[in-house]
C-alpha positions, 0 to 999 in steps of 0.5 A: 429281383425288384427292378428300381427304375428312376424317376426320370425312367418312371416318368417316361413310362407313365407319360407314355402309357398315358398317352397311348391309352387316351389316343387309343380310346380317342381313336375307338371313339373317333372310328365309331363315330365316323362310321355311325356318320357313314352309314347316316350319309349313306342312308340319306344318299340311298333315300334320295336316289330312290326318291328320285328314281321313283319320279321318274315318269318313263319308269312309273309307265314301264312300271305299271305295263310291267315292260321290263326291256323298257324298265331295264333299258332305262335303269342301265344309264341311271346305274352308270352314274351311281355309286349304289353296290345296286337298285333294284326295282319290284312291283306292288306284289313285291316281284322283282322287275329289276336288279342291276346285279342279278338278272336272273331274280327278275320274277322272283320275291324281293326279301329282308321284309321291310315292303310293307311300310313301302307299300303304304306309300312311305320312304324308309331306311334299313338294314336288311339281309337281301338277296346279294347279303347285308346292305344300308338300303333306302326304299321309296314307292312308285306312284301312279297317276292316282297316287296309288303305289304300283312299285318299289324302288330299292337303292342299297349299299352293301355292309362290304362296301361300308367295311372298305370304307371304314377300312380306309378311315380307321387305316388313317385313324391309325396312322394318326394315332402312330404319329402323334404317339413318336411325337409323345414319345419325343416330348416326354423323353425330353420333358422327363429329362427337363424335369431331372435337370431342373431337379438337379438329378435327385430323386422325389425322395431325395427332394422330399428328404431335403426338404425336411431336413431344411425345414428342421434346419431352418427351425433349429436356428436360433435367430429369426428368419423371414424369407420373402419374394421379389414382390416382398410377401413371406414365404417362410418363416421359422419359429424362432422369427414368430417367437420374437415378433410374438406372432400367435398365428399358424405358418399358414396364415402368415405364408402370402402376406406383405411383409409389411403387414407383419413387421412394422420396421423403423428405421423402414428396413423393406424401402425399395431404395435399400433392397437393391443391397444386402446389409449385415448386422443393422440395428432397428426395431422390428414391431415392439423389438429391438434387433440386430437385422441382416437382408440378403439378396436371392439371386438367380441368373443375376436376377433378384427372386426375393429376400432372406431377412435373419434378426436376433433380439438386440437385449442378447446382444446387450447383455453380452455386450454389458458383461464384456463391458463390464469385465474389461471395465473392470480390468481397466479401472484394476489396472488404473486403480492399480497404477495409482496406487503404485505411483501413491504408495511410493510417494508415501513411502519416500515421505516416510524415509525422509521423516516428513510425516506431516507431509505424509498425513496432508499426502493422504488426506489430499488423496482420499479428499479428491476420490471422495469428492468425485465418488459423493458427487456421482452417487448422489446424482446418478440413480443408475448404479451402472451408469456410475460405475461407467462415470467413475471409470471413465474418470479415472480412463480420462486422468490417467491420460492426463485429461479432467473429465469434469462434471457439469454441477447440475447433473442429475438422472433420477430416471431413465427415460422409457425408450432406452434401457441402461445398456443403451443409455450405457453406450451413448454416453461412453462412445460420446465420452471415448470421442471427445478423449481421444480428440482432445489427445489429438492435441498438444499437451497440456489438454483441456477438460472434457465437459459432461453435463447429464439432466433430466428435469425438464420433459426431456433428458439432456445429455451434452459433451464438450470437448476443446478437441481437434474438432470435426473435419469438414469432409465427415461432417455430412456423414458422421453418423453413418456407419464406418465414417471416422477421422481416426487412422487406425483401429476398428473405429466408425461404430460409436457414432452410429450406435449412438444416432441409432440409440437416440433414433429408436428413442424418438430424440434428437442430435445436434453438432456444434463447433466449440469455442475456440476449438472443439465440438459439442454433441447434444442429445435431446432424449423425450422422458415419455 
C-alpha cells in the first residue's frame, strides 16, 4: 500500500535529508583536509627538530667517536622535552647509535630505505615502515667540520599517534555535524509548518488547481479586469480587458508595466489622490473607449497590496439603457397620447350631443393644428430621429403637467458633433429637460414655460434650457454635478447632472450656470462640432 505523505511531511524529509547529506559530505571533506594539515605540520615539526638536533656540536663529536654513552647521555634531555613517538640517531653506515624507544637496536641497521637522500647531505620527509611500524618521519644528516655527513638524525611520529589525533578531531567534526543536524531538524520543522500556514493548509496540487480555475474564472468574465500592485504596475489582466482596450500583445509583455502606459485615463482614474478610495460604476474613457470603470482597494493587514480595476464598454450600457428609454418612452408618450385622447374624445362627444357641429369641426381643426405644428417644427429642424422622438415626448411629458415646453425659433441640428453619440446626446438633454420640469413644478401654479434652445451653426453646439424654476440652492451650487448631490427629498436622484457634466467633459466642452431673470436657472452646454 502507497503511503501518501503531505507536503508539509514531505517538505520535512527532503530539507532534512538534504541537509544531513551535505553536512555529511562537509564533514569528509572537513576530516580529510585536517588530516592532510596534520601530517604537513607534523612533517615540518619533525624536520625542524632533526635539523636541529643535527647542529648540535656535542653530538656531531660523540658522533663522529661513535661514544654512544655520550650520544645516549645527551639524547635523554632533548627526548624529554619532545613530543616525537622517537629520535633516533645512526651513523653514515646507517647503523644504529640510538634510539629513544628500542635500546637493544643500538648496532643494528636502520630501515624504510629512505638514507640515501640523506646521506648526500639532504633534509627529507617520509613515511616509511620502520623498526617500531609506520610513522611521519623527518631525517637530516649530521655534518662534520668538513661538511662531510657522518650521521643521521631520525625525528618521526607514529601513524598511531596521528590516528589518536585525528580520532579527536573527527570526534568534534561529528559532534558538530550532530548539533547542526537538531538545529535543521528544529528549522525545517518549523519552516515546513510556516509554509503550510502561509498556504492556508493546501497542498501544491490543490494551489495549482486553484490557480487554474481562477485564471479560467478571471477569462470567463465578461468585463475587463486589470489587477495592479501598490506600485500600479499590471499583474494581471484578462482577456476581455485587452479586447476592449484593443491591446494586441501577449500577457507577457503587458505583465510589469506601469498601468499608465497601457491606458490613457481621462478623467485621471489612477491619480494618487483617488486610490486611497474605492469607487464603483464611474464613467470615464479608457484610451479610445467610453467605460463604466469600478477600483477596489486589496487589502491585507489594513495595508494596501494594490488595486482591482473592473470596466465594461459604456456603448453596452447605452444600448441597453436607449431600448429601456425607449420603451418606457414609449408607455409614456401611450399613456399620454392616451389620456388626451380620452379627455378629446369626450369633449367631441359632448359637442356632438349638444348639436354644436360647427363647434365640433373648429374642436378638430384646432387640435390637429397645435400637434402639427409642434410635430413640422421638430422634424424639420432635428436630423436625429431619436432625438425627436425624445422633443416630441418630452412635449407632451411637460403638458400633461401643465408646463409648455417651448422651442427656441432658431433651433437646429443638422449634425451631431463627433465626441458624443445620440445616446449621450440623448441623455443630456432629457436630464436637463426632466430638471428644469421638476423645478418649475416646485413652484406654485400656474408655471412658466421651460426654454430649449439647440444650435449648431456656429463651431460649436449649443444647447441651453431655461427655466423660471425655484432655482438653485446655494448650499449645492458648488457641487452640482457631483454625484449624489440634488435638492430633490425623495427618489433616486443626484445622477442626471453628473451624467450630463460627464458627457460634456469626454466631449471636450463646457458647462455654465446662471441664475434667471426673475427666478430660475440657465444650463448652457458649449459642445466643440470637431
Amino acid at each position: 500500500m502507497r503511503i501518501k505523505l503531505s507536503f508539509q511531511i514531505k517538505l520535512f524529509l527532503c530539507l532534512v535529508a538534504f541537509s544531513s547529506v551535505l553536512l555529511s559530505l562537509i564533514g569528509v571533506y572537513t576530516y580529510y583536509q585536517l588530516d592532510a594539515q596534520l601530517h604537513r605540520d607534523l612533517g615540518a615539526r619533525a624536520q625542524v627538530q632533526a635539523r636541529g638536533i643535527a647542529l648540535i656540536p656535542t653530538l656531531i663529536e660523540a658522533v663522529e667517536n661513535k661514544n654512544t654513552n655520550d650520544i645516549a647521555a645527551l639524547m635523554k634531555k632533548i627526548r624529554a622535552s619532545s613530543d616525537a613517538s622517537y629520535i633516533v640517531i645512526g651513523d653514515r653506515h646507517t647503523m644504529h647509535l640510538y634510539h629513544s624507544e628500542h635500546p637493544e637496536r643500538l648496532g643494528k641497521p636502520m630501515v624504510g630505505g629512505d638514507n640515501h637522500e640523506v646521506l648526500q647531505g639532504k633534509s627529507i620527509i617520509s613515511i616509511r615502515q620502520g623498526g617500531i611500524g609506520i610513522s611521519l618521519r623527518s631525517k637530516a644528516p649530521i655534518l662534520d667540520a668538513n661538511n662531510q655527513v657522518i650521521g643521521i638524525v631520525s625525528v618521526g611520529y607514529l601513524k598511531s599517534h596521528i590516528d589518536s589525533v585525528n580520532s579527536r578531531t573527527l570526534t568534534q567534526i561529528v559532534g558538530s555535524i550532530v548539533l547542526l543536524l537538531m538545529a535543521l531538524f528544529i528549522f525545517s520543522w518549523l519552516l515546513s509548518t510556516n509554509l503550510k500556514r502561509q498556504m492556508f493548509s493546501l497542498e501544491p496540487k490543490e494551489i495549482a488547481l486553484l490557480v487554474r480555475q481562477q485564471k479560467a474564472l478571471l477569462e470567463a468574465i465578461y468585463e475587463g479586469v486589470i489587477a495592479v500592485d501598490p506600485q500600479l504596475r499590471i499583474i494581471t489582466i484578462n482577456h476581455a480587458a485587452r479586447e476592449r482596450l484593443d491591446l494586441h500583445q501577449p500577457v507577457s509583455s503587458l505583465l510589469g508595466l506601469h498601468i499608465n502606459e497601457v491606458i490613457k485615463a481621462q478623467p485621471d482614474f489612477f491619480a494618487v489622490p483617488q486610490l486611497a478610495q474605492d469607487t464603483h460604476d464611474e464613467v470615464c474613457r479608457f484610451n479610445h473607449v467610453r467605460v463604466i470603470a469600478s477600483r477596489v482597494r486589496i487589502m491585507q493587514d489594513d495595508q494596501p497590496q494594490g488595486w482591482v480595476i473592473s470596466f465594461r464598454d459604456k456603448n453596452d450600457i447605452n444600448t441597453l439603457s436607449s431600448q429601456l428609454s425607449q420603451v418606457k418612452r414609449y408607455a409614456d408618450n401611450l399613456r399620454i397620447m392616451r389620456h388626451e385622447q380620452l379627455n378629446w374624445t369626450a369633449t367631441l362627444a359632448g359637442l356632438l350631443h349638444m348639436q354644436r357641429y360647427d363647434e365640433a369641426i373648429r374642436y378638430v381643426e384646432a387640435q390637429s393644428e397645435g400637434a402639427q405644428e409642434i410635430l413640422d417644427f421638430i422634424s424639420q429642424r432635428f436630423s436625429s430621429a431619436a432625438l425627436c422622438g425624445l422633443l416630441m415626448g418630452k412635449y407632451a411629458s411637460a403638458r400633461e403637467k401643465g408646463i409648455t415646453l417651448r422651442f427656441d425659433p432658431a433651433c437646429q441640428l443638422r449634425q451631431i458633433p463627433a465626441a458624443l453619440n445620440e445616446t449621450e446626446l440623448m441623455s443630456i438633454i432629457g436630464n436637463l429637460l426632466d430638471n428644469a420640469v421638476e423645478a418649475t413644478l416646485r413652484c406654485p401654479a400656474p408655471h412658466e414655460a421651460v426654454e430649449l434652445y439647440i444650435n449648431d451653426s456656429s463651431k460649436e453646439l449649443v444647447i441651453e434650457v431655461a427655466d423660471h424654476g425655484a432655482g438653485i440652492a446655494p448650499q449645492v451650487r458648488d457641487t452640482l454635478f457631483v454625484q449624489g448631490v440634488t435638492t430633490k427629498e425623495k427618489g433616486d436622484h443626484g445622477i442626471g447632472l453628473h451624467l450630463v457634466a460627464n458627457h460634456v467633459a469626454q466631449a471636450g466642452g463646457g458647462i455654465e450656470v446662471s441664475d434667471n431673470d426673475p427666478q430660475g436657472a440657465i444650463f448652457s452646454l458649449f459642445i466643440p462640432k470637431n
